[in-house]
N, C-alpha and C positions, 0 to 999 in steps of 0.2 A: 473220614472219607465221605460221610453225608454231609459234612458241611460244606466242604470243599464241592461237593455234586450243585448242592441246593445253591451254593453261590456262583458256576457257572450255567448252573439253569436259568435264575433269578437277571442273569448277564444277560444271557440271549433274551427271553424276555420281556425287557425294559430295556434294550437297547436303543428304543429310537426313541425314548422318553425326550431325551432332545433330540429336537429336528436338525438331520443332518441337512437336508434338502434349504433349511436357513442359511445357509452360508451362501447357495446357488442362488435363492431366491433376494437375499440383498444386493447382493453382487449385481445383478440385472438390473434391477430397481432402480440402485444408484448409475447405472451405467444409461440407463432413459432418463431418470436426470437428467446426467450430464447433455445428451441430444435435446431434451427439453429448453436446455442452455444456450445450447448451438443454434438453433431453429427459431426462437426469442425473437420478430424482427422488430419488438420494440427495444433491442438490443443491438442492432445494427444501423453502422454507421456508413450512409449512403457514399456519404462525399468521398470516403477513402475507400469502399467496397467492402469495410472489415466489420465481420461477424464477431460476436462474444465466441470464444473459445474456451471449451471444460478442457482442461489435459490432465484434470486429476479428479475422478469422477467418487472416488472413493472416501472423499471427506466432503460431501456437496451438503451433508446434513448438519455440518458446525457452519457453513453458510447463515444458518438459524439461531446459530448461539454466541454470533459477537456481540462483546463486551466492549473493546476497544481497537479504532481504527488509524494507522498510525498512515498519514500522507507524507509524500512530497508535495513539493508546490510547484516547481516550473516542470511545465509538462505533464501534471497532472490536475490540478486546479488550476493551471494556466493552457496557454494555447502553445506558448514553446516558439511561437511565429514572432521574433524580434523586429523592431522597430526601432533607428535609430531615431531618438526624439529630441534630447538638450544634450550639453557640454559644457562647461567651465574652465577656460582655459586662461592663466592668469588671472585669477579672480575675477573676472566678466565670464556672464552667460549668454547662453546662445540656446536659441531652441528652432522649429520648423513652424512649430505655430506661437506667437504671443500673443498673448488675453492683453486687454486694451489697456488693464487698470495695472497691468505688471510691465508695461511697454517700457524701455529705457528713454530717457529722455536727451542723452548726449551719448557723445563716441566713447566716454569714458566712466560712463554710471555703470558704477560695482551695486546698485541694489535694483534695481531691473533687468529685463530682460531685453536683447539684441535678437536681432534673427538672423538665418546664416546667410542673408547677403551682406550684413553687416558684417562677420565672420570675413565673407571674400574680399569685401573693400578695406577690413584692416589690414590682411594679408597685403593686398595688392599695392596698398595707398604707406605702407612701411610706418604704420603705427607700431608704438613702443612695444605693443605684447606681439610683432607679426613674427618675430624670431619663436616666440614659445610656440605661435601658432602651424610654424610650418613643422617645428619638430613631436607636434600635437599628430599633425596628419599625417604626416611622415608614419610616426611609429603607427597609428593605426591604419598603414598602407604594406608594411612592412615586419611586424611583431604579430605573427601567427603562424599556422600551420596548412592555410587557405588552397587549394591548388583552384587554377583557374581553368577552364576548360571551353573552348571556341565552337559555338553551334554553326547550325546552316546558315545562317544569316551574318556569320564573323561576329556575333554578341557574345561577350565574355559571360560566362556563368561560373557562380564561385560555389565548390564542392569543399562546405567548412564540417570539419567533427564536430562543433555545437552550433547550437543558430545564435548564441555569441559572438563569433566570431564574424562570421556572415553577414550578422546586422552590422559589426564595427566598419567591414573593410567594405563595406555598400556605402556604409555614410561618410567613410574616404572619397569614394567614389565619387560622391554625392557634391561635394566641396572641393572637389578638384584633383585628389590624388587618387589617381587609377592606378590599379593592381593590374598588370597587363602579364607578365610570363616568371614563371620561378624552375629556376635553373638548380643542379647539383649543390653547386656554392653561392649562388648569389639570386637574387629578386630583382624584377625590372619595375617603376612604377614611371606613372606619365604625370606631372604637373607642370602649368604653366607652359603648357605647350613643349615640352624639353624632355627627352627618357632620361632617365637615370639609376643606374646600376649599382647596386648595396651589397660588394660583397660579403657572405655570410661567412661568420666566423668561428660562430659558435652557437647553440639553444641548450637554454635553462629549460626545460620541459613543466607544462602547467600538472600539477597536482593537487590531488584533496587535502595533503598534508602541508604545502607551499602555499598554494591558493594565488600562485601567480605566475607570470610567463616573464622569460628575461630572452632577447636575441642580442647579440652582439655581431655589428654590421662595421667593415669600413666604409664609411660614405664616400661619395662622388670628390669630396674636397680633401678626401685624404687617412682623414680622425677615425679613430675608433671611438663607437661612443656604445653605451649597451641602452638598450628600450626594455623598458619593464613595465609590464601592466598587470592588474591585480586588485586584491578586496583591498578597500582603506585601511585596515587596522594592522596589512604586514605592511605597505606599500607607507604610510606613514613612519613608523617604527625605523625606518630606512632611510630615511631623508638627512642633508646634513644641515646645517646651520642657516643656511644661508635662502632661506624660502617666505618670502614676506606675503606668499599669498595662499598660506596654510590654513588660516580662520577664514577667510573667506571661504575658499575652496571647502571648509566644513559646514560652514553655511549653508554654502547652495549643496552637499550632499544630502544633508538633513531635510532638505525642500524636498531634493528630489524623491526622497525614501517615503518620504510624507504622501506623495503621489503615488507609492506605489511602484515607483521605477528599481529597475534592475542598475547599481550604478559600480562604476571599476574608477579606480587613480591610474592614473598616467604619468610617469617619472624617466630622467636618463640622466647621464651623464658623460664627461669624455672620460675616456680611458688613457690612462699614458702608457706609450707603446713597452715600457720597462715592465711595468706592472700586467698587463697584459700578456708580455711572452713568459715571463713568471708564476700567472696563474693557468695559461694553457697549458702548461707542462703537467701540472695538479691535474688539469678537466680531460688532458690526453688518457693519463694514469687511471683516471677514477672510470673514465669510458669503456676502456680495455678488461676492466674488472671482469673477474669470470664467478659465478656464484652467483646467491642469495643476494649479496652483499654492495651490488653495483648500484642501484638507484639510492640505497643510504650513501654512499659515496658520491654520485653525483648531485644529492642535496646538498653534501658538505660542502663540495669543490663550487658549487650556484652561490651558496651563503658568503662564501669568501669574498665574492666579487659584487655581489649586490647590496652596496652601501653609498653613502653620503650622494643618495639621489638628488636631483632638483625636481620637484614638482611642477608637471606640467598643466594639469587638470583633472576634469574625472569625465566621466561618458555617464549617460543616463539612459537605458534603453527600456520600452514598453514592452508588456509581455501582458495582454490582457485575460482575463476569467474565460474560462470553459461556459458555455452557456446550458445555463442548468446547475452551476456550482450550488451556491450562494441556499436554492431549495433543498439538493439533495444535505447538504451538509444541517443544514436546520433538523430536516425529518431526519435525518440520523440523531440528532440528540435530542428530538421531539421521542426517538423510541430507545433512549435510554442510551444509547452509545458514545463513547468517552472516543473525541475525534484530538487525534496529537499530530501536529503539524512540525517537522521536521526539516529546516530548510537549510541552505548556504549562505541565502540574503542577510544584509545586517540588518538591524532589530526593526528601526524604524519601519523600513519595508514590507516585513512581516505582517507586523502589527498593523500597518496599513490594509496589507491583505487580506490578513483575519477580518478585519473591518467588513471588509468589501465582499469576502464570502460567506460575511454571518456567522462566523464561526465566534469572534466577538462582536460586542454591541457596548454603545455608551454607557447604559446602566450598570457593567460589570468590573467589578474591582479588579482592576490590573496589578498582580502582583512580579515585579521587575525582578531578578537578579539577574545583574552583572556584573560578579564585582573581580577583583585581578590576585586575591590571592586562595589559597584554600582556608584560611580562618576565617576571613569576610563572610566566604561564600557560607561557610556554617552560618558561623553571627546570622546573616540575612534570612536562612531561612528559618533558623532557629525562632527568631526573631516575629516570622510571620505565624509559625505554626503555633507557639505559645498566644498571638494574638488572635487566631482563629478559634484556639480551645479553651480560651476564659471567657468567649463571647457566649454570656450563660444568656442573655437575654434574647438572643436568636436574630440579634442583626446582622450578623456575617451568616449567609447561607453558600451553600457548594453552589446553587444555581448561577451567585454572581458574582462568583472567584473565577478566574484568568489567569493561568500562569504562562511568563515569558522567562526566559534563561537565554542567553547566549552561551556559545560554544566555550569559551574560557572557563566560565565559572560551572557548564555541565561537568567538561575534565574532570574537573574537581568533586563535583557532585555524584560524580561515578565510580569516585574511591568507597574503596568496602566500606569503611569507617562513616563513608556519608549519606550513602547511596539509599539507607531505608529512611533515612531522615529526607532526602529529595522526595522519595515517593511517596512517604505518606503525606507529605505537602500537594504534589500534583495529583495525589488520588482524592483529595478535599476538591479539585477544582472542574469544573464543567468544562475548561477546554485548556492545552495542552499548547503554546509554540515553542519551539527550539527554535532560535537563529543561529546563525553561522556554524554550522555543523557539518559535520564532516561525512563518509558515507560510515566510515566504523562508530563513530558515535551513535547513527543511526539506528546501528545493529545491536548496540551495545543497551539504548536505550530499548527497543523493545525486549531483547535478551533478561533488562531487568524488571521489566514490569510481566515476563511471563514466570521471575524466579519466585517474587513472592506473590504473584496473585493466580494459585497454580488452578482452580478453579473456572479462570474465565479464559473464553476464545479469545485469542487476538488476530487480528485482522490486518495487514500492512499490503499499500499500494504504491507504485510508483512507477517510470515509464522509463528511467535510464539505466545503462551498466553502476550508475553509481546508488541505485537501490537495490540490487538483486540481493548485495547482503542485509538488507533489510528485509527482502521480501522471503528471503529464507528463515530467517531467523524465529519468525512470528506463524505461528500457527496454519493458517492460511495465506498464500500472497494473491496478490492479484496486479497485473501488467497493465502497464495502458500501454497499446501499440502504437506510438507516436513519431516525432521528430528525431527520437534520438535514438533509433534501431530499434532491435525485437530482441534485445539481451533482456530487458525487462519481462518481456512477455513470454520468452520461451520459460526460461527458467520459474514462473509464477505457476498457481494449479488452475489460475482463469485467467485468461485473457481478454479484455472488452475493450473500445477505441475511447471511451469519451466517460470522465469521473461521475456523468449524471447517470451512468446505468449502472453503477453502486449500488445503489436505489432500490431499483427492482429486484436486481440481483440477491440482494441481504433479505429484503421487506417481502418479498413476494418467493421467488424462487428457493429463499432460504429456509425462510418459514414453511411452505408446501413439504421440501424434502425434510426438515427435521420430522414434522407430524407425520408423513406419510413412512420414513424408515422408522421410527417408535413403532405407529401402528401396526404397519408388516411382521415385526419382532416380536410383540406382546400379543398376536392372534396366534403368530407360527406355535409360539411356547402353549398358549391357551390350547391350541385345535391338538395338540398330541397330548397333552397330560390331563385332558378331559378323557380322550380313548383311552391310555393306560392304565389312567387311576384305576377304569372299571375294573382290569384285569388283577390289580392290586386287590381289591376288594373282595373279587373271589378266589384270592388265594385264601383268606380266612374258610370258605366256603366247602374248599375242596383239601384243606386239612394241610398248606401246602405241598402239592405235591407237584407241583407246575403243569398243570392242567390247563390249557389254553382255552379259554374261550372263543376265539373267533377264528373261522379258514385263515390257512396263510395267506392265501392268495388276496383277501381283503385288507390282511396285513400290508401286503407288500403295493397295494392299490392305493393304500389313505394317502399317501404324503405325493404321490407320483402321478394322481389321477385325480380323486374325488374330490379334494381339499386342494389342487398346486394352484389352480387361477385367483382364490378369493383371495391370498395374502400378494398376488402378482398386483391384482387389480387396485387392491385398498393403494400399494405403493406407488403405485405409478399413475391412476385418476381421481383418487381419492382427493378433496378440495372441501378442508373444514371452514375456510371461509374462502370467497372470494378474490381476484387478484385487486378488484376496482376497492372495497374493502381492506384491504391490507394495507392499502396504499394509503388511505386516506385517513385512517386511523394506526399510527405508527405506535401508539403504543401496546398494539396484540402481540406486537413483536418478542415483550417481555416474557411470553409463552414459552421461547424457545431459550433465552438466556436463566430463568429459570429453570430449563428444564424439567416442567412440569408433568410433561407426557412422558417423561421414561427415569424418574425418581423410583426409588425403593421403594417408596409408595405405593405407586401406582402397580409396579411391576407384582409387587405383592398383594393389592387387588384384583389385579387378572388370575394370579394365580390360585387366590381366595374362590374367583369364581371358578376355576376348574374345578376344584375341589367340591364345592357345592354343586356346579350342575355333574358331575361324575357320580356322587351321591345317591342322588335324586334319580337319574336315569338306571343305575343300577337296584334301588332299592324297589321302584318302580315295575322293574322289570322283573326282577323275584316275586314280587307279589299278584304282578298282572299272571305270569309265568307259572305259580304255585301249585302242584301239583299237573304240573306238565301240561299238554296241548294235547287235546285228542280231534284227531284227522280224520276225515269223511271215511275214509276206507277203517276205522278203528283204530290204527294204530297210533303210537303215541309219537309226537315229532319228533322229540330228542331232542340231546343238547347243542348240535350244531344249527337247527333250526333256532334255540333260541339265543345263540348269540350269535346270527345272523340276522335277527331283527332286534337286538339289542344295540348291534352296529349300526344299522340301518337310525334309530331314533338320535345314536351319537350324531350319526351325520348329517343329518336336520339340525338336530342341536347348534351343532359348529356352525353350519351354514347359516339355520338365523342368527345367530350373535354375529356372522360377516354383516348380513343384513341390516341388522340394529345399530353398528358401530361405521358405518356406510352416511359419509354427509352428503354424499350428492351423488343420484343414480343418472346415466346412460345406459346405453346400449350392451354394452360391454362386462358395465356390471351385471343388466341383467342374466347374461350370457354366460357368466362365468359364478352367479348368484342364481342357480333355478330355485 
C-alpha cells in the first residue's frame, strides 16, 4: 500500500516534468512559420498575383533538412510557354528564324535549313515533299484535343490541356491550316482558302504509358487515314518499311534536342475501310468496358491499329528557363543538396537542359545508360560502379560524376534485383537526370531513394497533375502554380509560382524554422526539469514523504504565465544568422541536414544543464536558507517562504538562459525577456 501511495504521489508530482504546454507551443510556432511563408514578398510573383502558400505548416522545420531535391523540368525549370520554332518534314527543315551559317542554299538541301516561307512555296508551288507537307499540317490542325473559343473581336482563341498542343495548332495556324470549329464528330479547319471537314472517327487518347496521341478522321476526299503524333522512340518503333527519310528525320531530332527543344514525330497512314470496320467493333467493345479495366483495353484496341506508319516529320518546340533557374540550382548544391531531374524529354534535351541550368557543366563526367535489355542495363552500371571504386588514386570524385538513364533502362533499374545497385551508383554522383519518364517512374524513383536512405529529407517539386505522384511520395512536396493547373499545388505542403524561390524558401525559411523549433523544444524541456529536479532533490531532504516545496499556485503559473512567451519568442523571432547571410553562404545550410541542433547530443547537453543548474540553485539555497530566516517581527519565515524564493531564483535562472541562448534582441524579446 505505501508503495502504490508513494508512486501516485510521485505521479502528481512530476507530472508536468514534461511540458505539456510543448505540444501548444510548437504548434503555433510552426503555424507563424507557415504565415512567415505566406507574407515572404520576395516570394511573390507579381506578374501572376501569386503568393508562396504553406498548406502544411507542420513540417516547415524539415524545410531545413533537405538532402535531395527531385524536379520536373517543363514547367518547373522551364516557362511552360511553348513556342513553335523548326519542323522537319520529309527530311528538309524548316525553322522561324535561320542563322546565316545554317541557311539552305537550294529548294532541296536536306543539310540546312529553309524557313517557313520556304515551307509555303513548296506547298504551293507542288514540290515533291508538298503531299507529306499538307498531311504534316493537316494533322497538326487536326490530332488534338484543342477546343477553339471566339472572343469580342471574332479571334479564335485555342483552350489546349497542355501548352503542347497549343503551340502545335498555333503553328498550323501560323502556316496556313486554321483550326476554326470542332463539332461532336468532326473538326473544321481553313487552308488555301477552302473549309474542310474531318469527320472524326475515332481518338487514341495521349498517355504517360503511350506517350502518344492517334485520331482517326475521314477526310474531305473520302480515306480513312489515322494521324498519330508522339515521342520518337514509340512513333519510330511503328513505322513500316517504306520511310526513306528516317535518318534524316533522326538527324535534325538530334540538332534539335542539342538546342534544348521539346521535339514529337509525326506519322499517318490510310486505313482500308475492311480493316477499319473490323477494328471499330474492338474500340466499340473496349470503350463500353465497365471497370477498372477500360483504359487497359483501350491501349490494346490503339496498339492494334497503330502500325506500319509513314513518317511525316517531327516538330521542335521551345520552352525556355525560368529566370533565376540556373542560380538557384547551383546554390542548391553549393549547400550540399543532391538536385535529380526527372523528365519525359528524350536524353539529348535533358542533358541540354542540365547544361543550361547548371545543374551540369563540361567538366563533369557523364555517365550514360541506356541500354534495351535488363542485363545490359546491369552490365553498364555494374560496369561504372566497379570503375568508380578501384579509382584508389582519387581521379574520379562525386563532385564530377553526372548520371543520365533514360526511362527504358530505369524500368529495369527499378527491379528489386537492381534497384540498390542503381542507387548506389546515383548516390556517388552530384547530379541526377532521368529522361523519358514516365509520372509513376517518378514516384517510384523517389519512393526508392527514401527506402534506403531512411535518414535524409527528400524534397520533390513539380507544377503538373503528372507530378503529384511524385510530389507525394517524397517527404516534402512543393507545387509550382503554373500553366498546367493547381493539381500540383494543391495537393503539395507549399505552394510558390516561380523554381527560383526554392532558394529562399530551403536556405533562408528552412534553416530559421529548423533552429528556431529545436530551440523552442530544447528550452521547453530545459525551463521544467530545472524546476522539478529541485523538487526531486528535496525529496531526499524530507525523508520522501512528498512534501512539496512550492505554492500550487506557482505551480500552475510556471508553464502558463512566467515562462510561456520566452520559448514563443526564441520560435518565431529568434534569427541565429541572418537571411542576407544564409543566402550567401549556402553552406550553413549543412546545419540543418546534419541536424546538429537537435541530435542526442545536444539534447543531452541541455538536459546536462538542467541537472546542473537545479543543483546548484538548490544546494544554494539550503545553504543561503540554513537554519531558517528570521523576520523583523521575530518569527521565523518558514518553509513556504523559502521555496518561494527558491522559485523565484529558478525563474531568473530560466529566463537568463532564454537570455543567453537569444541571437538577436527586439522589442519583443525584450518584452517577453524582463
Amino acid at each position: 500500500k505505501t508503495f502504490a501511495r508513494d508512486m501516485v504521489t510521485y505521479w502528481v508530482l512530476f507530472s508536468s516534468l514534461v511540458p505539456i504546454s510543448l505540444f501548444v507551443t510548437v504548434e503555433l510556432v510552426k503555424y507563424w512559420h507557415g504565415i512567415l511563408i505566406n507574407d515572404d514578398l520576395d516570394m511573390y510573383y507579381d506578374k501572376a498575383d501569386t503568393p508562396a502558400t504553406c498548406r502544411t505548416s507542420s513540417l516547415v522545420e524539415e524545410l531545413g533538412m533537405v538532402e535531395f531535391v527531385f524536379s520536373d523540368k517543363t514547367g518547373t525549370l522551364t516557362c511552360n510557354q511553348m513556342e513553335f520554332k523548326q519542323c522537319t518534314i520529309a527530311g528538309l527543315q524548316y525553322a522561324d528564324e535561320v542563322p546565316e551559317d545554317r541557311r539552305a542554299t537550294g529548294p532541296d538541301d536536306n543539310m540546312g535549313i529553309h524557313n517557313f516561307e520556304r515551307l509555303r512555296s513548296n506547298l504551293k508551288n507542288g514540290h515533291d515533299t508538298a503531299m507529306a507537307i499538307d498531311h504534316f499540317l493537316t494533322l497538326l490542325a487536326t490530332c488534338h484535343t484543342v477546343i477553339p473559343e471566339m472572343d469580342e473581336k471574332n479571334h479564335i482563341k485555342y483552350q489546349a490541356a497542355s501548352p503542347d498542343e497549343g503551340a502545335l495548332v498555333q503553328g498550323a495556324v501560323d502556316l496556313g491550316y486554321r483550326f476554326t470549329a470542332r463539332k461532336p464528330r468532326s473538326v473544321i479547319i481553313e487552308a488555301a482558302g477552302q473549309e474542310m471537314e474531318y469527320e472524326l472517327l475515332a481518338v487514341c487518347e495521349f498517355n504517360s504509358t503511350r506517350k502518344r496521341m492517334s485520331a482517326i478522321y475521314r477526310c474531305p476526299d473520302g480515306k480513312v487515314r489515322i494521324y498519330c503524333k508522339g515521342a520518337d522512340t514509340v512513333i519510330l518503333e511503328r513505322l513500316n518499311d517504306q520511310n526513306p527519310h528516317v535518318e534524316a528525320t533522326l538527324q535534325h531530332l538530334e540538332e534539335y534536342a542539342s538546342e534544348g527543344l521539346r521535339t514529337l514525330c509525326l506519322a499517318m497512314r490510310e486505313v482500308p475501310e475492311q480493316e477499319f470496320s473490323e477494328w471499330q467493333r474492338i474500340f466499340d467493345a473496349a470503350s463500353t468496358t465497365v471497370g477498372g479495366t477500360r483504359a487497359d483495353e483501350l491501349d490494346k484496341a490503339a496498339e492494334i491499329i497503330e502500325h506500319d506508319f509513314f513518317l511525316l516529320g517531327a516538330t521542335a518546340i521551345e520552352d525556355r528557363l525560368q529566370d533565376g533557374v540556373p542560380e538557384t540550382i547551383h546554390t542548391l548544391q553549393e549547400a550540399n543538396i543532391k538536385v535529380w531531374v526527372l523528365t519525359g524529354d528524350r536524353q539529348e534535351t535533358a542533358i541540354n537542359i542540365g547544361m543550361s541550368c547548371k545543374l551540369l557543366s563540361e567538366d563533369m563526367m557523364l555517365l550514360i545508360v541506356n541500354e534495351e535489355t535488363a542485363a545490359a542495363t546491369r552490365d553498364n552500371i555494374q560496369k561504372k560502379l566497379d570503375a568508380i571504386r578501384t579509382q584508389g588514386d582519387g581521379t574520379i570524385e562525386s563532385e564530377t560524376l553526372a548520371l543520365v538513364i533514360d526511362g527504358k533502362s530505369l524500368t529495369y533499374a527499378l527491379e528489386q534485383d537492381l534497384e540498390k545497385l542503381f542507387l548506389d551508383l546515383a548516390i556517388m554522383c552530384k547530379a541526377v537526370v532521368c529522361c523519358r519518364v514516365s509520372p509513376l517512374q517518378k514516384a517510384l524513383v523517389v519512393k526508392l531513394v527514401k527506402k534506403y536512405q531512411k535518414s535524409s529529407i527528400l524534397l520533390a517539386i513539380g507544377d503538373g497533375a503528372n507530378d503529384v505522384s511524385m510530389i507525394q511520395a517524397a517527404h516534402i512536396g512543393i507545387g509550382i502554380s503554373g500553366m498546367e493547373g493547381l493539381q500540383a499545388a494543391r495537393s503539395a505542403d507549399v505552394a510558390i509560382a516561380q523554381f527560383r524561390y526554392l532558394r529562399k524558401l530551403l536556405l533562408v525559411h528552412g534553416a530559421w524554422s529548423y533552429q528556431r523549433v529545436s530551440k523552442t523544444i530544447l528550452f521547453s524541456f530545459y525551463k521544467n526539469i530545472t524546476l522539478y529536479l529541485t523538487q526531486f532533490w528535496f525529496t531526499f531532504q524530507n525523508v520522501f514523504s512528498g512534501q512539496v516545496i512550492y505554492e500550487s499556485w506557482t505551480l500552475s503559473f510556471y508553464n502558463v504565465f512566467y515562462t510561456v512567451l520566452p520559448p514563443l519568442v526564441l520560435g518565431i523571432l529568434d534569427q541565429y544568422i541572418s537571411a542576407r547571410l544564409l543566402d550567401r553562404y549556402p553552406p550553413l545550410y549543412g546545419m540543418g541536414q546534419s541536424n546538429s541542433s537537435f541530435k542526442l547530443k545536444t539534447f543531452a547537453q541541455w538536459i546536462a544543464n538542467a541537472f546542473y543548474h537545479s543543483i546548484i540553485l538548490y544546494v544554494w539555497a539550503e545553504l543561503f536558507w540554513y537554519g531558517d530566516l528570521i523576520q523583523g517581527d521575530g518569527k521565523v519565515a518558514g518553509h513556504w517562504v523559502w521555496g518561494t524564493a527558491l522559485y523565484g531564483a529558478v525563474l531568473l535562472t530560466v529566463l537568463g538562459k532564454a537570455a543567453l541562448v537569444t541571437s538577436n534582441w527586439t522589442k519583443y524579446h525584450v518584452l517577453a525577456i524582463p
